[in-house]
The first five atom37 places (N, CA, C, CB, O) and aatype in JSON, in Angstrom:
{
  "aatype": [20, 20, 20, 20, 20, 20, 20, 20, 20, 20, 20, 20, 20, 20, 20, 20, 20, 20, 20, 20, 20, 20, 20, 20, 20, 20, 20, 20, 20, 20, 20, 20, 20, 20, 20, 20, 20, 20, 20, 20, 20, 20, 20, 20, 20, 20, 20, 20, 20, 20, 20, 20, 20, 20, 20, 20, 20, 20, 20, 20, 20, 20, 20, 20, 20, 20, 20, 20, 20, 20, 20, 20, 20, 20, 20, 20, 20, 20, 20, 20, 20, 20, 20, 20, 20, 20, 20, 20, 20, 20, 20, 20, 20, 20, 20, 20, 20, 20, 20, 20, 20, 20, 20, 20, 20, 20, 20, 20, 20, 20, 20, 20, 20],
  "atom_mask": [
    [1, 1, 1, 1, 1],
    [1, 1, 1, 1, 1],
    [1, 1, 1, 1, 1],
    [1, 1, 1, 1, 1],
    [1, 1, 1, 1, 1],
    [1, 1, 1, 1, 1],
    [1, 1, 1, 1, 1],
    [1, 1, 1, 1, 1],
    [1, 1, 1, 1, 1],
    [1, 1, 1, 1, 1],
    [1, 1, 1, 1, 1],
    [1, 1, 1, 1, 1],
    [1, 1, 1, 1, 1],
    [1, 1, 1, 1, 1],
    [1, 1, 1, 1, 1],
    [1, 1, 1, 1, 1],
    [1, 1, 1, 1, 1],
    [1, 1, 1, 1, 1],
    [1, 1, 1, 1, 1],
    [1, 1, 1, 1, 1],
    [1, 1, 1, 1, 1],
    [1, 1, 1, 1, 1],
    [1, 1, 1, 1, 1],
    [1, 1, 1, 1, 1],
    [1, 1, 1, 1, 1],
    [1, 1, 1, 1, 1],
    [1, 1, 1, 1, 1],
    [1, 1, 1, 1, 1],
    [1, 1, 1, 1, 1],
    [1, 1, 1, 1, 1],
    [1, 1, 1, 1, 1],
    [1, 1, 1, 1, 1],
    [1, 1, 1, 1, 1],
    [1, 1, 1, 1, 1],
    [1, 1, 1, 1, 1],
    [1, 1, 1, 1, 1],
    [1, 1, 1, 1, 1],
    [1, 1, 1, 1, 1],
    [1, 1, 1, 1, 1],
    [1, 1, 1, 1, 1],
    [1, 1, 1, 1, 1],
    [1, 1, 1, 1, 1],
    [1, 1, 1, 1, 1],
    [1, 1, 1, 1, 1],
    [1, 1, 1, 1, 1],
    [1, 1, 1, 1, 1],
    [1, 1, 1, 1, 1],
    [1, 1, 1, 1, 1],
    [1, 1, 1, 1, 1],
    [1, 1, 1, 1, 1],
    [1, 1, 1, 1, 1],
    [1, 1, 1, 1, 1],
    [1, 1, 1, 1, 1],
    [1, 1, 1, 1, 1],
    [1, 1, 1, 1, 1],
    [1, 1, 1, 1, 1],
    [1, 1, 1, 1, 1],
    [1, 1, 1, 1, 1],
    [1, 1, 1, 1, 1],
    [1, 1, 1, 1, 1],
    [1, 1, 1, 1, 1],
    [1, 1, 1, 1, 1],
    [1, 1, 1, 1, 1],
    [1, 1, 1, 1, 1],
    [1, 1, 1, 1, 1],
    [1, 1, 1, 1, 1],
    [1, 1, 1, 1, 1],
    [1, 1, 1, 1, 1],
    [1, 1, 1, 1, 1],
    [1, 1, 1, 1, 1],
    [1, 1, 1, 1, 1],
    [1, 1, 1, 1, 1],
    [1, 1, 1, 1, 1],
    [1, 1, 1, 1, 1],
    [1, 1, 1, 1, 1],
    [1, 1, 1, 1, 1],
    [1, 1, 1, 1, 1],
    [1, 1, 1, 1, 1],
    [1, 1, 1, 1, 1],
    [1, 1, 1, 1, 1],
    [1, 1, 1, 1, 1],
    [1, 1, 1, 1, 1],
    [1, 1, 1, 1, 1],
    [1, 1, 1, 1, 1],
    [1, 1, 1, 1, 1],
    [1, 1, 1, 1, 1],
    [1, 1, 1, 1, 1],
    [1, 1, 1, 1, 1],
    [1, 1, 1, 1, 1],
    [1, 1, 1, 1, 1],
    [1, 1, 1, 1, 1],
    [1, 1, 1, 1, 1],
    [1, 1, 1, 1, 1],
    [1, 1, 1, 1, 1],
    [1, 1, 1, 1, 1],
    [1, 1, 1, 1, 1],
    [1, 1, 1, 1, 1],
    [1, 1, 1, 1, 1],
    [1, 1, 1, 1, 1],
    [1, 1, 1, 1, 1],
    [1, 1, 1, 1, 1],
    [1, 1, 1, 1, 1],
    [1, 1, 1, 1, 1],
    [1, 1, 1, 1, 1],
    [1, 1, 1, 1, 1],
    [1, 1, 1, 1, 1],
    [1, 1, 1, 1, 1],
    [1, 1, 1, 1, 1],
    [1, 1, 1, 1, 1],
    [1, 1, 1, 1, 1],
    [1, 1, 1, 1, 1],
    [1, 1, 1, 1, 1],
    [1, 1, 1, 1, 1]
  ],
  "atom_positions": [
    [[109.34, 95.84, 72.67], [108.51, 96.11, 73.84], [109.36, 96.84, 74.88], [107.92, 94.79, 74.43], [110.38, 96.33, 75.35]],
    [[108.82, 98.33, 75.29], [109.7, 98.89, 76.33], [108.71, 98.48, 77.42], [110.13, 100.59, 76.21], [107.65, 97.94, 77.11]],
    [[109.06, 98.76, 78.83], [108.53, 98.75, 80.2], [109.21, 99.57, 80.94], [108.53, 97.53, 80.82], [110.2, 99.05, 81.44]],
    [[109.01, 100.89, 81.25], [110.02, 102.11, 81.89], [108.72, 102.36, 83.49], [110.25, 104.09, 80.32], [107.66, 103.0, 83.51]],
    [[109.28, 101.71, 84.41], [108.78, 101.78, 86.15], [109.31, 102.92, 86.32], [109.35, 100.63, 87.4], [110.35, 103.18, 85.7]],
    [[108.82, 103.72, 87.06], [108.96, 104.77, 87.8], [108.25, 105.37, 89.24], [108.8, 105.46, 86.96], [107.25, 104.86, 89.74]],
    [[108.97, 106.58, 89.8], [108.0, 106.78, 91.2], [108.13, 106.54, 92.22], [107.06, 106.35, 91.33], [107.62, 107.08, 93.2]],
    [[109.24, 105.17, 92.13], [109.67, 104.88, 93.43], [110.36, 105.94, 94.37], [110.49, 103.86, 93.27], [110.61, 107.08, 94.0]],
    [[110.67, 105.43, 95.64], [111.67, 106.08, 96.57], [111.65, 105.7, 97.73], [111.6, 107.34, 96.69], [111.23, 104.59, 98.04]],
    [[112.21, 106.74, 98.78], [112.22, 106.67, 99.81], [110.95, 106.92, 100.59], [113.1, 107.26, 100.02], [110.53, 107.91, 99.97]],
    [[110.04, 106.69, 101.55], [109.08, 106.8, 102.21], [108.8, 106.34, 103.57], [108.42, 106.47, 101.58], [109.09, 105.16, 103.76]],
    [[108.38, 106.9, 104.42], [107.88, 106.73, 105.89], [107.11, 105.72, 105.83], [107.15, 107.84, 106.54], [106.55, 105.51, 104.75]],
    [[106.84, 104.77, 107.05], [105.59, 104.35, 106.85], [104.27, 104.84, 107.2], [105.61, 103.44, 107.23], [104.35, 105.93, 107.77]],
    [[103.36, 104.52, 107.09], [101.86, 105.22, 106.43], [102.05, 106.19, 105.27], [101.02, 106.18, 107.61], [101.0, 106.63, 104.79]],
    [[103.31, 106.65, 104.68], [102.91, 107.34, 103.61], [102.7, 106.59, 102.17], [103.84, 108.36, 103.53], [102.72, 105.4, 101.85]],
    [[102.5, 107.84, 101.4], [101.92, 107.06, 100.14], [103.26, 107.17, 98.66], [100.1, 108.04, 99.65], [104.26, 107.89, 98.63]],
    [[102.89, 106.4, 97.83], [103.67, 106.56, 96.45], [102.64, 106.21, 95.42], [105.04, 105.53, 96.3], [101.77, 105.37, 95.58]],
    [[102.86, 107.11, 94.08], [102.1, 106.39, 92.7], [103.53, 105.97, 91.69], [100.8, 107.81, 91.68], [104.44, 106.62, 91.16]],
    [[103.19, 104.71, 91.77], [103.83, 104.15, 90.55], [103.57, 104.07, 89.72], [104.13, 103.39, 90.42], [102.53, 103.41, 89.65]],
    [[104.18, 104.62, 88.16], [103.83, 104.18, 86.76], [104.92, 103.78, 86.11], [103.2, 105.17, 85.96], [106.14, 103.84, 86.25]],
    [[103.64, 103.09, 84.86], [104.93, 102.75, 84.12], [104.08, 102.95, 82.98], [105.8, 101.22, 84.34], [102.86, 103.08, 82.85]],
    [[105.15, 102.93, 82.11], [105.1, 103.96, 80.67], [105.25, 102.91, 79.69], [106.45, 105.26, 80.44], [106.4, 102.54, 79.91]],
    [[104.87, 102.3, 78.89], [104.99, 101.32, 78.21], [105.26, 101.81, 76.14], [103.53, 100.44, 78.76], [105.16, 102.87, 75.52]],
    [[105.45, 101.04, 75.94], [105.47, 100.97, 74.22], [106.04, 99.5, 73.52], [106.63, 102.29, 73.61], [106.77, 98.66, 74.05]],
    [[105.44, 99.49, 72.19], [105.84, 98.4, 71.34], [104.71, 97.21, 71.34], [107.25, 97.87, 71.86], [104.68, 96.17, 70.68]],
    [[104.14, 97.54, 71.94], [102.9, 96.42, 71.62], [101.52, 97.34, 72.25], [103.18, 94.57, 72.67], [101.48, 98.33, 72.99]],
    [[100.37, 96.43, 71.52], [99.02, 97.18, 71.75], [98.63, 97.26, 73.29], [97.8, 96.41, 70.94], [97.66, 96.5, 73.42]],
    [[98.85, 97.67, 74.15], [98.69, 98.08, 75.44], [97.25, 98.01, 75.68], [99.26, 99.4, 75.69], [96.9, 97.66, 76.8]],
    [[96.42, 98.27, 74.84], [94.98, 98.26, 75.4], [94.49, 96.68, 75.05], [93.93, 99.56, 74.58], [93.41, 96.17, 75.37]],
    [[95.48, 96.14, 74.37], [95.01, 94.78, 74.2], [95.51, 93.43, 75.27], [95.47, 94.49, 72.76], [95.13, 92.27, 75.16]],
    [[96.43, 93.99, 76.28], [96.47, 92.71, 77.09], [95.91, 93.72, 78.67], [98.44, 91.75, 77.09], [95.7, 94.87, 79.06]],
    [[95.87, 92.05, 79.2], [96.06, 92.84, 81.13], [97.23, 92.87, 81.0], [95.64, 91.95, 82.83], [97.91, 92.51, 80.04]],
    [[97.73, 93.64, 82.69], [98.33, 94.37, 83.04], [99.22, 93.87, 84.51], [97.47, 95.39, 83.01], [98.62, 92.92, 85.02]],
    [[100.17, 94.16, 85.13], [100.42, 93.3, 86.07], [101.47, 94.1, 86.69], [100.74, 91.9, 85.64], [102.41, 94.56, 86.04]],
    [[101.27, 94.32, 88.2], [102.29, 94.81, 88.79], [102.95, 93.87, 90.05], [101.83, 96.11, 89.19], [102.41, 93.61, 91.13]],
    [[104.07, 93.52, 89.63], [105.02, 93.02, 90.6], [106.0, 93.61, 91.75], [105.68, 92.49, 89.92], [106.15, 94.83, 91.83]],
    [[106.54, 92.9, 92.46], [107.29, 93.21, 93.13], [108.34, 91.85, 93.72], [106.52, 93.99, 93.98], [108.02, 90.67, 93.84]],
    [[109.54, 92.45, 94.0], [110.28, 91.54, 94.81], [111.15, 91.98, 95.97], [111.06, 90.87, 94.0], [112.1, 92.7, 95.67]],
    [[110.96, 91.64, 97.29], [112.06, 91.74, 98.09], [113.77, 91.85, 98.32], [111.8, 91.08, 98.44], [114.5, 91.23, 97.55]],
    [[114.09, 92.3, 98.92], [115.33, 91.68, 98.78], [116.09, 90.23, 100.14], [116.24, 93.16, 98.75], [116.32, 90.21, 101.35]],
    [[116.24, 89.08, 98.83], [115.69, 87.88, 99.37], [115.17, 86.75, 99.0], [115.04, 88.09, 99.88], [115.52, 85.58, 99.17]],
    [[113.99, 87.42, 98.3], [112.62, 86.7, 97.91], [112.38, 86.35, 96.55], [111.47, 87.51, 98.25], [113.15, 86.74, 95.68]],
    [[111.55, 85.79, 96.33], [111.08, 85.54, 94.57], [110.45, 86.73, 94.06], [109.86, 84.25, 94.28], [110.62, 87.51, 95.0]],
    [[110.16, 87.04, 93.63], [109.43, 87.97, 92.38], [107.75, 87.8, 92.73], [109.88, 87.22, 90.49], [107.1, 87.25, 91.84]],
    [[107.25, 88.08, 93.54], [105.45, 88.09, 93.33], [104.68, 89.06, 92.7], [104.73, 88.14, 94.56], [104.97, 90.25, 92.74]],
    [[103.3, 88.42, 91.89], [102.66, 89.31, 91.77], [101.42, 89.85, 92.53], [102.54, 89.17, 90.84], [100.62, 89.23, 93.23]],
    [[101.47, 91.06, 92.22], [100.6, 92.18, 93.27], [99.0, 92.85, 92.35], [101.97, 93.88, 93.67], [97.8, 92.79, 92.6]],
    [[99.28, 93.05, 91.97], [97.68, 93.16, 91.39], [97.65, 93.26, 89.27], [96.88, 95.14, 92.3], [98.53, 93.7, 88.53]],
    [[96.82, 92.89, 89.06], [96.21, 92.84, 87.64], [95.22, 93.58, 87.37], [95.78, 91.68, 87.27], [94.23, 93.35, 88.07]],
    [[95.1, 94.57, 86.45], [94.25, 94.81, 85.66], [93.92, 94.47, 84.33], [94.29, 95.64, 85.72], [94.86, 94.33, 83.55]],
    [[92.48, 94.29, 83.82], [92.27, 93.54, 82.51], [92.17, 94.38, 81.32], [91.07, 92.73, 82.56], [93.07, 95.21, 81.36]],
    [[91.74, 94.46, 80.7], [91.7, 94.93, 79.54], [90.27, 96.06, 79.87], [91.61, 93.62, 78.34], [90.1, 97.28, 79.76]],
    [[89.53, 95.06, 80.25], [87.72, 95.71, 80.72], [88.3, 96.77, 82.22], [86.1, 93.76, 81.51], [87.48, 97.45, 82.84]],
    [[89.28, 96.74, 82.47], [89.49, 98.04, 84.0], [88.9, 96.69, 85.1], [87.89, 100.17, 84.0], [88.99, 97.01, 86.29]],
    [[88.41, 95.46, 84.88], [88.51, 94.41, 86.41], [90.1, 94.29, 87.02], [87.97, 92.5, 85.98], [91.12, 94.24, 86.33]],
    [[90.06, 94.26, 87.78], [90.7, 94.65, 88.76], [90.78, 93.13, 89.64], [89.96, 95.97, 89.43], [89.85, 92.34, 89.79]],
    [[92.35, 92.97, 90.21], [92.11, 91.76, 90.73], [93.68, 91.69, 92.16], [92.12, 90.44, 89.14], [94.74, 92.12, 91.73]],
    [[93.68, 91.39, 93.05], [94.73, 91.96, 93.5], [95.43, 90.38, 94.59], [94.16, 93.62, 94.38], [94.67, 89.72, 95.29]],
    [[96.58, 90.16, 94.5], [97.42, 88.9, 94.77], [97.85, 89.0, 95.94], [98.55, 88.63, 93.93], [98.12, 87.89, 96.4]],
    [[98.0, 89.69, 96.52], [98.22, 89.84, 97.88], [97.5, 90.44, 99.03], [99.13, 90.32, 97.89], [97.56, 91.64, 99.31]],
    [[96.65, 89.37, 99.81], [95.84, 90.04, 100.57], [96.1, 90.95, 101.6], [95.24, 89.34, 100.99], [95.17, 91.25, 102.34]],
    [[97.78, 91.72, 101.87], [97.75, 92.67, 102.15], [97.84, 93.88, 101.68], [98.15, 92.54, 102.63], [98.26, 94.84, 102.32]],
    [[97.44, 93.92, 100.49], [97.52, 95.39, 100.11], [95.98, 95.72, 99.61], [98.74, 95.68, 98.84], [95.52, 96.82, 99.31]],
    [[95.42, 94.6, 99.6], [93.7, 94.86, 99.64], [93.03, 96.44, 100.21], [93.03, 93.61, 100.83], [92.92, 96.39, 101.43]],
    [[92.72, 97.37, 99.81], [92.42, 98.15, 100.61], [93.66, 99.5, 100.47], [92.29, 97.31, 101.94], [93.52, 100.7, 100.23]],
    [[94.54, 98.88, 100.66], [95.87, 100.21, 100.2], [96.42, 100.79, 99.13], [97.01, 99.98, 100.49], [97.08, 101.83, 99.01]],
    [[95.94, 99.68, 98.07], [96.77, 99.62, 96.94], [95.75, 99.85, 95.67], [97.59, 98.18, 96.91], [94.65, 99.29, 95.67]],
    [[96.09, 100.55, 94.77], [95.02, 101.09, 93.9], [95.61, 100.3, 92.31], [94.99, 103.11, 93.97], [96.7, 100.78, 91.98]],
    [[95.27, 99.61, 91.68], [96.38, 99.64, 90.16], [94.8, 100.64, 89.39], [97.0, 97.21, 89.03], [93.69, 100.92, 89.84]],
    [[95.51, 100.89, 88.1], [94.6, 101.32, 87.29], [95.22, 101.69, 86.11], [93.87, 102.28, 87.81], [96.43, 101.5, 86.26]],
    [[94.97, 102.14, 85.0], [95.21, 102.1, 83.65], [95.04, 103.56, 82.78], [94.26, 101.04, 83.16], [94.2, 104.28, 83.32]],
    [[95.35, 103.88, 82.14], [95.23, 104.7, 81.16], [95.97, 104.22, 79.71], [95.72, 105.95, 81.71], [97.18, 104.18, 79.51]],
    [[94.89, 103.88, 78.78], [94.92, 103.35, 77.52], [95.25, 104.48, 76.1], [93.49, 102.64, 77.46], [95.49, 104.35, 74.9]],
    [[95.14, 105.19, 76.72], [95.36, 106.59, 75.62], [96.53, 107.28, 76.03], [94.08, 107.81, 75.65], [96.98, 108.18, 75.32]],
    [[97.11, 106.96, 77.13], [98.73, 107.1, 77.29], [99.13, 105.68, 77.24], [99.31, 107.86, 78.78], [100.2, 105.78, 76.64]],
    [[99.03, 104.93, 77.38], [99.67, 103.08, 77.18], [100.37, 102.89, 78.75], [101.38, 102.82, 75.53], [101.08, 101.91, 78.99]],
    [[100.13, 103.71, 79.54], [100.26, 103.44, 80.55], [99.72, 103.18, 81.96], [100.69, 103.86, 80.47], [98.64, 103.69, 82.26]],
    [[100.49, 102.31, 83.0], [99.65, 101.49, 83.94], [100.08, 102.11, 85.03], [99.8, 99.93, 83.98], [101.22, 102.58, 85.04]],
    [[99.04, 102.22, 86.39], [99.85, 102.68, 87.56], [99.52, 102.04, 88.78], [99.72, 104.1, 87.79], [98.7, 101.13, 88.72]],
    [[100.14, 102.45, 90.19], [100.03, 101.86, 91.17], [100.01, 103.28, 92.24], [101.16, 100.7, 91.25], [100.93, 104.03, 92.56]],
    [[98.89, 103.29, 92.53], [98.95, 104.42, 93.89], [98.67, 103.22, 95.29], [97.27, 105.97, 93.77], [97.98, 102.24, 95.57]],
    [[99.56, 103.97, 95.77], [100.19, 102.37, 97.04], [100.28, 103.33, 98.39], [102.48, 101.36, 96.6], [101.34, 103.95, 98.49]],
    [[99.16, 103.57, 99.57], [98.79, 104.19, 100.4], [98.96, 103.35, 101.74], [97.6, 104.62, 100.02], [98.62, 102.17, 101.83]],
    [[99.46, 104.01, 102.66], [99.5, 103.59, 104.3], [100.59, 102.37, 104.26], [97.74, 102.95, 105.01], [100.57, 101.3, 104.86]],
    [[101.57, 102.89, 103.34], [102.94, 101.73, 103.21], [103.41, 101.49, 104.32], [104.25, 102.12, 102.4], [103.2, 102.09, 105.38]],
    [[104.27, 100.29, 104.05], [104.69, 99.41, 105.46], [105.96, 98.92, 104.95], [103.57, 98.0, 106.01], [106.02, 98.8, 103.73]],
    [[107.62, 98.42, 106.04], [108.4, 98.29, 106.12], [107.87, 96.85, 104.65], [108.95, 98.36, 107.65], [107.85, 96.73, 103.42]],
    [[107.64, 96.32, 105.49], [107.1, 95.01, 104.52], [106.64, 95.27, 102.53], [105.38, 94.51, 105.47], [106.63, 94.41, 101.65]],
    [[106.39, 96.51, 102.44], [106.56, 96.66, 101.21], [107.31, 97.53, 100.15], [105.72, 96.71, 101.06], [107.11, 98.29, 99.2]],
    [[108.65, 96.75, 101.16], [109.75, 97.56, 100.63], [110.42, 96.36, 99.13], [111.1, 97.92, 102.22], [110.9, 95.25, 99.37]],
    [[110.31, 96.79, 98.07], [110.66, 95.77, 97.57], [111.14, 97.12, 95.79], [109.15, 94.23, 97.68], [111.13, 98.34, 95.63]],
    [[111.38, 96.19, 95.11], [111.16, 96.54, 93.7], [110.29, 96.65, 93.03], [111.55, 96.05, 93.11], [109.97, 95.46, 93.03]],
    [[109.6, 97.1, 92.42], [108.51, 96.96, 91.35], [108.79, 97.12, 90.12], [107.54, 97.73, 91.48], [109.57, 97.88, 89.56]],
    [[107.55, 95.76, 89.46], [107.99, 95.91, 88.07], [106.31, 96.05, 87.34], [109.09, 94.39, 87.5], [105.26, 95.86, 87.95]],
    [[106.41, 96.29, 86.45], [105.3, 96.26, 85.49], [105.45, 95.44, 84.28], [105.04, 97.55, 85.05], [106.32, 95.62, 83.43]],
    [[104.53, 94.49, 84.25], [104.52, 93.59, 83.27], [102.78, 93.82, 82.36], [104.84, 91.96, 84.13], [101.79, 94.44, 82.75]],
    [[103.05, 92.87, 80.79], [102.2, 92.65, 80.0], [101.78, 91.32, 80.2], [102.57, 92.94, 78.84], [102.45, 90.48, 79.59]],
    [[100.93, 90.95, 80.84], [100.34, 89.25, 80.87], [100.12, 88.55, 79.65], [98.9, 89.09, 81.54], [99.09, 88.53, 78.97]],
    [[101.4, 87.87, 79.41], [101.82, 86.84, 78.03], [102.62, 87.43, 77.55], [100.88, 86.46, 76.89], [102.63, 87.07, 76.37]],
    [[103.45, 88.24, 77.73], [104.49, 89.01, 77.36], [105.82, 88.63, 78.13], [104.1, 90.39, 77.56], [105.78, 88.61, 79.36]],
    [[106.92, 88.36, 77.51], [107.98, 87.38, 78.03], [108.94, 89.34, 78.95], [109.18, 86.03, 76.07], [109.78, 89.36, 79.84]],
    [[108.61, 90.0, 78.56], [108.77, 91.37, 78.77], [109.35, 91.94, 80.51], [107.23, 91.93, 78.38], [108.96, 91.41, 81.54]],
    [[110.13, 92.85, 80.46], [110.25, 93.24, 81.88], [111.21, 94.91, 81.87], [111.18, 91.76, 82.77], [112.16, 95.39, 81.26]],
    [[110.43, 95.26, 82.77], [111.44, 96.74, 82.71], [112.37, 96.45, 83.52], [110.81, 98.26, 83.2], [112.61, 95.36, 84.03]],
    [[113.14, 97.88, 83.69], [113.84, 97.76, 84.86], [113.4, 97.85, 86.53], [114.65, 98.64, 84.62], [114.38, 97.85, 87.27]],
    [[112.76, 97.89, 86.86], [111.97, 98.02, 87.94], [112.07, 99.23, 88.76], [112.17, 97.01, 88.68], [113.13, 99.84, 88.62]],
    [[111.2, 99.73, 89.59], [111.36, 100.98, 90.56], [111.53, 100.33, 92.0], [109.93, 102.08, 90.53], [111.02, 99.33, 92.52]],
    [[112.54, 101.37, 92.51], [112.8, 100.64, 94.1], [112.16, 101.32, 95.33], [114.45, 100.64, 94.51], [112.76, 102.3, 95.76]],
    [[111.18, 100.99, 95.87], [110.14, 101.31, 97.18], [110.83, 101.19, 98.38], [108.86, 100.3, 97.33], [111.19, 100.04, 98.67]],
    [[111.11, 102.11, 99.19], [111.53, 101.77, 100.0], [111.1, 102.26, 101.64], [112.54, 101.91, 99.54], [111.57, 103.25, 102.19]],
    [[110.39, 101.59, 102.08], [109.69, 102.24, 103.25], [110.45, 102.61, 104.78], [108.56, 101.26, 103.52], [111.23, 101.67, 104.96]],
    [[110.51, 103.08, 105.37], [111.91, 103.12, 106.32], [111.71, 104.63, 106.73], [113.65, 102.76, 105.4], [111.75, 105.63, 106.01]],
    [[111.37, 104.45, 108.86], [111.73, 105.56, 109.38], [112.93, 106.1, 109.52], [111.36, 105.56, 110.26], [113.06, 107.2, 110.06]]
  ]
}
């Protein structure tokens, strides 16, 4: 199982980033989907899920509204378009397979005038 995050960087706040991640080694259209993040600091949370059916489900009620995940099954890959960023979501991101012991290396977000 690979997990390759990408997309991250440097960014203002209110601007935007799309994160993907590129996956292989297992059937991708067969699990949800899961994008994390962690601070530096903090535990590891997760930030939104997508299912298999494209439902959509999102863990942190601040990115409700900013934060887009979504899928493409015919590339095996998952993404995150993450709009009107804030100091506060400066963290790492990772992309995970839900039931998958799995983890990439993560992409680093970093919001900062």
């Amino acid at each position: 199982v690979q997990l390759v995050e990408s997309g991250g960087g440097l960014v203002q706040p209110g601007g935007s980033l799309t994160l993907s991640c590129a996956t292989s080694g297992f059937l991708f259209s067969g699990y949800e989907m899961r994008w994390y993040r962690q601070a530096p600091g903090k535990e590891r949370e997760s930030v939104a899920t997508i299912r298999q059916t494209g439902h959509v489900s999102f863990h942190l009620a601040g990115v409700k509204g900013r934060f887009t995940i979504s899928r493409d099954n015919d590339k095996n890959a998952l993404y995150l378009q993450m709009n009107n960023l804030t100091p506060e979501d400066t963290a790492v991101y990772y992309c995970s397979a839900v039931g998958l012991p799995d983890w990439g290396q993560g992409t680093q977000v970093t919001v900062s005038s």
